[in-house]
N, CA, C and O atoms as a GROMACS GRO file, in nm:
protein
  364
    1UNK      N    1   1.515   8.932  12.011
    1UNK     CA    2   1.621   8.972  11.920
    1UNK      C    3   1.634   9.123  11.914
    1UNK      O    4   1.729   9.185  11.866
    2UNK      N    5   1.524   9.174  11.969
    2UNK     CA    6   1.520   9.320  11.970
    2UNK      C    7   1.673   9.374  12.012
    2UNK      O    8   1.730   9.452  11.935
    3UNK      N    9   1.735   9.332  12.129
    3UNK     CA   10   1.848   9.372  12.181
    3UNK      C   11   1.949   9.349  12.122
    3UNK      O   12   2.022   9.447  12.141
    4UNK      N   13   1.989   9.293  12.072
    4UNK     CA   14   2.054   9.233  11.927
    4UNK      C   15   2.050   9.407  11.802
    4UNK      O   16   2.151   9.473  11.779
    5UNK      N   17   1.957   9.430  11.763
    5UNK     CA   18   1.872   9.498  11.678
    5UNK      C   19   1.927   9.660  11.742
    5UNK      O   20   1.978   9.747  11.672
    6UNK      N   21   1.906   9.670  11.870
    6UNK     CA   22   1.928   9.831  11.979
    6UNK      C   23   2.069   9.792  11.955
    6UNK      O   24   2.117   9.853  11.859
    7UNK      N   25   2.130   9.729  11.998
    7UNK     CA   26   2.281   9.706  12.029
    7UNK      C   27   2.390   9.678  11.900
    7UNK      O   28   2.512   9.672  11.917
    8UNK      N   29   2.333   9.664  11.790
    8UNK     CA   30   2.376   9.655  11.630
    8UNK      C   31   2.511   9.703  11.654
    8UNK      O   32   2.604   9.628  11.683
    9UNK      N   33   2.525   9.870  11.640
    9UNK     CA   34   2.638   9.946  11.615
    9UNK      C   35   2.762   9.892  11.730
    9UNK      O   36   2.880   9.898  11.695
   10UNK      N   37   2.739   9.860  11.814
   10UNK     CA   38   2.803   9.847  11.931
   10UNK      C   39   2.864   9.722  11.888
   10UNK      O   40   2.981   9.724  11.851
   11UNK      N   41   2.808   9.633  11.889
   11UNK     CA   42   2.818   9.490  11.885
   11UNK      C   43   2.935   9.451  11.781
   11UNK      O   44   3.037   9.384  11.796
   12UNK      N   45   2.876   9.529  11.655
   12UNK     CA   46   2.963   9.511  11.495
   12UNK      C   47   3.082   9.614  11.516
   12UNK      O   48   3.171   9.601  11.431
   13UNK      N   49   3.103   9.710  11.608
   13UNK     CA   50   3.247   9.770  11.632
   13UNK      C   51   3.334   9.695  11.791
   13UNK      O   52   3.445   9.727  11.833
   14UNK      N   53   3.259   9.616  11.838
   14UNK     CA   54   3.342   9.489  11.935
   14UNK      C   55   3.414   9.397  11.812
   14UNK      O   56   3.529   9.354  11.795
   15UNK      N   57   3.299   9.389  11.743
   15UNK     CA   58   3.325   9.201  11.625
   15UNK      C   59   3.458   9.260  11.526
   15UNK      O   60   3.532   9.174  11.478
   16UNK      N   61   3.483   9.387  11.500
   16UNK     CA   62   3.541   9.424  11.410
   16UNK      C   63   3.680   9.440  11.498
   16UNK      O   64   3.786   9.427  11.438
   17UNK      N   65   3.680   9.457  11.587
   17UNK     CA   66   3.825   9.473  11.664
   17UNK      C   67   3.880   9.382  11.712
   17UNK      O   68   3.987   9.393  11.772
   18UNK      N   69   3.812   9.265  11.696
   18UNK     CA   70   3.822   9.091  11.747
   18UNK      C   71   3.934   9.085  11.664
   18UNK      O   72   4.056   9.082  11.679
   19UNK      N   73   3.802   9.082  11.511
   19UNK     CA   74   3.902   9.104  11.394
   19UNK      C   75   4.060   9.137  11.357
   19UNK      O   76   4.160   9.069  11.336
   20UNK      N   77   4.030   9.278  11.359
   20UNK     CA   78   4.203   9.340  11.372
   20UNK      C   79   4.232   9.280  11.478
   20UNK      O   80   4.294   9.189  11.425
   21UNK      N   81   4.239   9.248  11.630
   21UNK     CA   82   4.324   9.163  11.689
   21UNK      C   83   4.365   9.011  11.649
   21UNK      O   84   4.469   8.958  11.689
   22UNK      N   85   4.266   8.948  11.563
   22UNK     CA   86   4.247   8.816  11.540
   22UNK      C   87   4.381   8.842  11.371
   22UNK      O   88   4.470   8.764  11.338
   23UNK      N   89   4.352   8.946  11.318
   23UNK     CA   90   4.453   8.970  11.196
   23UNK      C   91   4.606   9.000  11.260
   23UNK      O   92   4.711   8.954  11.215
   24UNK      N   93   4.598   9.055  11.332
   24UNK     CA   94   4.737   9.104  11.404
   24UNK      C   95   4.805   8.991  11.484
   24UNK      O   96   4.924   8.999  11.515
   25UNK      N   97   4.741   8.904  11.512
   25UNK     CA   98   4.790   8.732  11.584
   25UNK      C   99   4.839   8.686  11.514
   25UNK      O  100   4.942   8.625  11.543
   26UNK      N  101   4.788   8.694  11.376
   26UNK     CA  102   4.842   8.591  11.227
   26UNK      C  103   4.944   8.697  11.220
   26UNK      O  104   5.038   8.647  11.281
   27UNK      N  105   4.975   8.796  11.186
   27UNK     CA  106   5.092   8.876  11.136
   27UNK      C  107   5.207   8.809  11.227
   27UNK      O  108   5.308   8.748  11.195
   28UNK      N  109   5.153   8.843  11.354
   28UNK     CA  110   5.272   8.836  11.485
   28UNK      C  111   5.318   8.687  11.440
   28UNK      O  112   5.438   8.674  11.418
   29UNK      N  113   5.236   8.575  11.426
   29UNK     CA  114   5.297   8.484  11.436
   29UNK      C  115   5.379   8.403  11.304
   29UNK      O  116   5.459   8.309  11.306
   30UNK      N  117   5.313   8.494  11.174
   30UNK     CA  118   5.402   8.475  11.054
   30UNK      C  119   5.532   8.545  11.016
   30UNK      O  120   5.617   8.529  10.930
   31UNK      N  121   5.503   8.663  11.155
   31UNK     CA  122   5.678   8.718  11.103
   31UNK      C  123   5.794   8.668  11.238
   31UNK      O  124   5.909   8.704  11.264
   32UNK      N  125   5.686   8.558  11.310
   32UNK     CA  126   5.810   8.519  11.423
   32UNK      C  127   5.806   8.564  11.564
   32UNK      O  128   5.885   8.529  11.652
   33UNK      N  129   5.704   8.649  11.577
   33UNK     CA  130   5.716   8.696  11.704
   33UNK      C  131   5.731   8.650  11.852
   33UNK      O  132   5.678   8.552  11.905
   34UNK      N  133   5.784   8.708  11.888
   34UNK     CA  134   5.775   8.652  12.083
   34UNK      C  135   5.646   8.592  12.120
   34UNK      O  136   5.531   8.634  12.131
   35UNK      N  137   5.724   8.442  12.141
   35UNK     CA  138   5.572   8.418  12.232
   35UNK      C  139   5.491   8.456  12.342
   35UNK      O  140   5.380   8.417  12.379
   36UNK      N  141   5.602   8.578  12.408
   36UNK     CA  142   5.518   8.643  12.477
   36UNK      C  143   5.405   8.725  12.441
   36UNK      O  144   5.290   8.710  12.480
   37UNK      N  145   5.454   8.822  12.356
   37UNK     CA  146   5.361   8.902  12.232
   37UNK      C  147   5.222   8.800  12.180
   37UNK      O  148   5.102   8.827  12.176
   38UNK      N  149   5.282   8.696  12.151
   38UNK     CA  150   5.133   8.658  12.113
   38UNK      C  151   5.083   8.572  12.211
   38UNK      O  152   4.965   8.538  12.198
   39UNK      N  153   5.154   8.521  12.319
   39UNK     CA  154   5.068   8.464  12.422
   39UNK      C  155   4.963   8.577  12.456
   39UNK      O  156   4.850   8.535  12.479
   40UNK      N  157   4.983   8.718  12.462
   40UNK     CA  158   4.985   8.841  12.540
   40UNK      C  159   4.830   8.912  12.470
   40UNK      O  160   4.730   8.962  12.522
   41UNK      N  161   4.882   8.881  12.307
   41UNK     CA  162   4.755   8.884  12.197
   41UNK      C  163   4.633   8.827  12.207
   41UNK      O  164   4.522   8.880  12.196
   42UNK      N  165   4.677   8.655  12.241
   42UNK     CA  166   4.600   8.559  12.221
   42UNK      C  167   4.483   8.626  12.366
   42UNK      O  168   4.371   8.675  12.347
   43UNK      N  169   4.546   8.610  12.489
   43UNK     CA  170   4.481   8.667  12.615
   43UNK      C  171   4.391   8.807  12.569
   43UNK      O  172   4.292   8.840  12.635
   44UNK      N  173   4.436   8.888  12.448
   44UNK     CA  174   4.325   9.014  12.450
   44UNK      C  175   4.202   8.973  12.379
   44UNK      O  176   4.092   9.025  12.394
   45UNK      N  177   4.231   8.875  12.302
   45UNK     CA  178   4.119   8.815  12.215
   45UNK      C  179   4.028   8.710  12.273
   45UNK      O  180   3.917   8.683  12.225
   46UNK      N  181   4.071   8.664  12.358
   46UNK     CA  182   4.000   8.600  12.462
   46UNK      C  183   3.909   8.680  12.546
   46UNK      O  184   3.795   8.650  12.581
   47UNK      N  185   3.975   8.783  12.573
   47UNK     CA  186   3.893   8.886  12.670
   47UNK      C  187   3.815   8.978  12.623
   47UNK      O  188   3.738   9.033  12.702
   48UNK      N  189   3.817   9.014  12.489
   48UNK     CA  190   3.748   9.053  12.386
   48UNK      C  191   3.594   8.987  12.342
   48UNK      O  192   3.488   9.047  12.327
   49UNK      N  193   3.629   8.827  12.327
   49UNK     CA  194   3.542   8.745  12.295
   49UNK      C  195   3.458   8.716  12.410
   49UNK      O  196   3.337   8.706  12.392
   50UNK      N  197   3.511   8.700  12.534
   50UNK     CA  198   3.415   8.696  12.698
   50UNK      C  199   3.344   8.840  12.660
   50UNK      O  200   3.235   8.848  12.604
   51UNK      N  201   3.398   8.914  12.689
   51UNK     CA  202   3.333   9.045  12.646
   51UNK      C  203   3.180   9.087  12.549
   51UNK      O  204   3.084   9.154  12.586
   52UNK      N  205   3.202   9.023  12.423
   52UNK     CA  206   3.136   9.041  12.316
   52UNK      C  207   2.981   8.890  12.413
   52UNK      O  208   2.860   8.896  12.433
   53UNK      N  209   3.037   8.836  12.427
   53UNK     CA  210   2.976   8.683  12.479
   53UNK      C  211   2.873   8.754  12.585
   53UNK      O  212   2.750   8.748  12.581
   54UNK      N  213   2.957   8.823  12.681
   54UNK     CA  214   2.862   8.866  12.802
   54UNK      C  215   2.751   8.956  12.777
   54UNK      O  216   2.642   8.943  12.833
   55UNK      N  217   2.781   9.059  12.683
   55UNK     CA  218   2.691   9.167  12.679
   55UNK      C  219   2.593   9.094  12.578
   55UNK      O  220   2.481   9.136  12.609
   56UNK      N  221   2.581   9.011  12.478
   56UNK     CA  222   2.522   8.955  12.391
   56UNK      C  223   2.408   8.841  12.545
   56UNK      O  224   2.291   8.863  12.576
   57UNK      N  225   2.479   8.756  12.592
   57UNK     CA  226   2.398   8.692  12.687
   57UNK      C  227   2.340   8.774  12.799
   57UNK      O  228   2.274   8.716  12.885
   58UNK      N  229   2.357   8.881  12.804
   58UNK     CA  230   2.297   8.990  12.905
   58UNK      C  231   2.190   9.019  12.864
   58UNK      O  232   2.093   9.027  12.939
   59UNK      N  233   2.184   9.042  12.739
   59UNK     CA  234   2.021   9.132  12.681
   59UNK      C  235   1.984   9.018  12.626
   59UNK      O  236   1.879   9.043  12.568
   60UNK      N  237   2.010   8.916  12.613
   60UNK     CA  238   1.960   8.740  12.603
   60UNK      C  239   1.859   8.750  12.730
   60UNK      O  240   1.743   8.785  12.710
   61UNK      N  241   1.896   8.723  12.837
   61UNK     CA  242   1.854   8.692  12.959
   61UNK      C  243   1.725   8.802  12.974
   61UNK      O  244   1.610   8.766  12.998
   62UNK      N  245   1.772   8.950  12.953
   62UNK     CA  246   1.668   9.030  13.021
   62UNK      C  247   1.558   9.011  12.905
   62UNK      O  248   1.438   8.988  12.921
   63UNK      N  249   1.622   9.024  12.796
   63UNK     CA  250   1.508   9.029  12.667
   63UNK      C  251   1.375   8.908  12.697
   63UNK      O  252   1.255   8.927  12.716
   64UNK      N  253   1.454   8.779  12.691
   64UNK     CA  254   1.396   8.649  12.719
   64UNK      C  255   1.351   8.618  12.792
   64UNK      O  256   1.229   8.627  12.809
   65UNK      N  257   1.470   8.542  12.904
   65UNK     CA  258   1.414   8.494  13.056
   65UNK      C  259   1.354   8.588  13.133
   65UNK      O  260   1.311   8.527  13.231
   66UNK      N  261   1.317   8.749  13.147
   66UNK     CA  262   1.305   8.825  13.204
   66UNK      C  263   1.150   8.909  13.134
   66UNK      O  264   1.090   9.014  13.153
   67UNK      N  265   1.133   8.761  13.026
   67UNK     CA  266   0.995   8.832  12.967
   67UNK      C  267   0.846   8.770  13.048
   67UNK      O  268   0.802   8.656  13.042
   68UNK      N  269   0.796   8.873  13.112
   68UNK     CA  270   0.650   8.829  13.121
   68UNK      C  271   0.580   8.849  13.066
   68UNK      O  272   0.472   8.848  13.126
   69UNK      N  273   0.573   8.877  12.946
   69UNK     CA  274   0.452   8.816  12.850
   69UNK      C  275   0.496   8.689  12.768
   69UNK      O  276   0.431   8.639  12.676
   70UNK      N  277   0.634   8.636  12.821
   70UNK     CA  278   0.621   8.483  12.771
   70UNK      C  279   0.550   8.369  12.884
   70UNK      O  280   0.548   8.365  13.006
   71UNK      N  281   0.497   8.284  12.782
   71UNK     CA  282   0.452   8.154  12.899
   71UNK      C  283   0.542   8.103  12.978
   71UNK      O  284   0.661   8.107  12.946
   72UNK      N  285   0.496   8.043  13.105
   72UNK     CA  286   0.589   7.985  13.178
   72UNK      C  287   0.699   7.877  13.126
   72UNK      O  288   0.814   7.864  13.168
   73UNK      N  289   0.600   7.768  12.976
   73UNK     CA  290   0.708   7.737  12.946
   73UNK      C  291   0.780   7.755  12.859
   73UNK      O  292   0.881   7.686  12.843
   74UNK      N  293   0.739   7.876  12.761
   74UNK     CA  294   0.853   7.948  12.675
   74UNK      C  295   0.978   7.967  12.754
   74UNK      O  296   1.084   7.919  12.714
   75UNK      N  297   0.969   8.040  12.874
   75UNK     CA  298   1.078   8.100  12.980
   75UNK      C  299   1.117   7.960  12.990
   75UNK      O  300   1.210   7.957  12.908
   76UNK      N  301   1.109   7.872  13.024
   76UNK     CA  302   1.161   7.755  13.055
   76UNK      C  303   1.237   7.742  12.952
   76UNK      O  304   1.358   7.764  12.951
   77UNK      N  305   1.146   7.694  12.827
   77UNK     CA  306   1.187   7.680  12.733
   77UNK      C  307   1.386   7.769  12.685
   77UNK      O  308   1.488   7.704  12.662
   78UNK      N  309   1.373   7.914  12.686
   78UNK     CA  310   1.443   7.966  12.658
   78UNK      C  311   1.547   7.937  12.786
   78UNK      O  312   1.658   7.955  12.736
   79UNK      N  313   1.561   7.910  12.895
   79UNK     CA  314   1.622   7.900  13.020
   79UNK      C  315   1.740   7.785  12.986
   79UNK      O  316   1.857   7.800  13.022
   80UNK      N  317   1.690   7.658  12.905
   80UNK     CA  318   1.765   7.546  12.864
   80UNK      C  319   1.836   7.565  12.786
   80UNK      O  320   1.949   7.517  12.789
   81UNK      N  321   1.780   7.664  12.662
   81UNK     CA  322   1.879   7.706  12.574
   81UNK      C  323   1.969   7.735  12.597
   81UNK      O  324   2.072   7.681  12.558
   82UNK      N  325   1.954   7.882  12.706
   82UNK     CA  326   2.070   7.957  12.726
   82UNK      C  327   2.181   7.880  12.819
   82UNK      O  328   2.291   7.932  12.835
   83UNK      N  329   2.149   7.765  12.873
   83UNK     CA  330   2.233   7.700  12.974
   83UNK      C  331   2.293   7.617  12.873
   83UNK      O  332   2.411   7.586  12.887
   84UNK      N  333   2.232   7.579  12.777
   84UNK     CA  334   2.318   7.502  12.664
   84UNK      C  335   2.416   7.552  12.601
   84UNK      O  336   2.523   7.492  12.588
   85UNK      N  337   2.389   7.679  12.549
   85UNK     CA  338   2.484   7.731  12.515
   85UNK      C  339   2.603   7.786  12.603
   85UNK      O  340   2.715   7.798  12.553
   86UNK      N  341   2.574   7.826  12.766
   86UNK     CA  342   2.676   7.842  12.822
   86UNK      C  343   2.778   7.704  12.868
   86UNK      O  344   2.900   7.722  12.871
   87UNK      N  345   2.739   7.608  12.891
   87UNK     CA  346   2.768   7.497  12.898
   87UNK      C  347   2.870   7.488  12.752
   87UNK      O  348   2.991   7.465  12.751
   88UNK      N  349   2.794   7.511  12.648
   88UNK     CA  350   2.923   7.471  12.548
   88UNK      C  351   3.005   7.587  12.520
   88UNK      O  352   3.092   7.576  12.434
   89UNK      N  353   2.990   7.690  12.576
   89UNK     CA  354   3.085   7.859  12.568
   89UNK      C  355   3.243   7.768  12.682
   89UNK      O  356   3.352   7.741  12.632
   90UNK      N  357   3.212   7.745  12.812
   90UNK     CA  358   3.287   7.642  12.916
   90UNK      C  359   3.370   7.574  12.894
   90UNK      O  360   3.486   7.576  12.935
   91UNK      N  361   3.304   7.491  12.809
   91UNK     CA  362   3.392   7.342  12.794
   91UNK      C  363   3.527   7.434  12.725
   91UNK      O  364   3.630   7.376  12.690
   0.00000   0.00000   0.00000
C-alpha cells in the first residue's frame, strides 16, 4: 500500500478531475447537449478512469507481485487477486 501512500497527491488530483468531468457530463446532459459533446465527454472519462486504473495497478504489481521478501505463495496469492480484479475492470 506503500505506493498508494508515495502516490497520494497525484492520485487524489486524477480522482478530482474524473470528478469535474463526471459533474460536467450531468450539466451537458441536463441542459440538452449534443450527443456528440457528451459522447465526446463520456470517452474523456473513460480515458481518465483507464488512466487512474493503470497507474494504481502499476505500483500494485511492482509493490506486490514484484516483492521478494514475499513467500512464493503470498506472490501467488496476490497474482489471483490482481487477475480478479482485472478480469472484472474487462467485462
Amino acid at each position: 500500500m506503500a505506493h498508494i501512500i508515495s502516490n497520494q497527491k497525484k492520485l487524489l488530483a486524477r480522482i478530482r478531475r474524473i470528478k469535474g468531468q463526471a459533474e460536467s457530463l450531468e450539466k451537458s446532459i441536463g441542459s440538452e447537449n449534443e450527443c456528440i459533446n457528451i459522447l465526446q465527454q463520456i470517452a474523456a472519462i473513460r480515458g481518465a478512469v483507464n488512466g487512474l486504473m493503470s497507474e494504481v495497478m502499476e505500483g500494485h504489481i511492482r509493490e506486490h507481485l514484484m516483492n521478494e521478501n514475499e513467500t512464493p505463495a503470498q506472490r501467488e496469492a496476490d497474482m489471483e487477486e490482481i487477475v480478479s480484479v482485472i478480469r472484472s475492470y474487462l467485462k
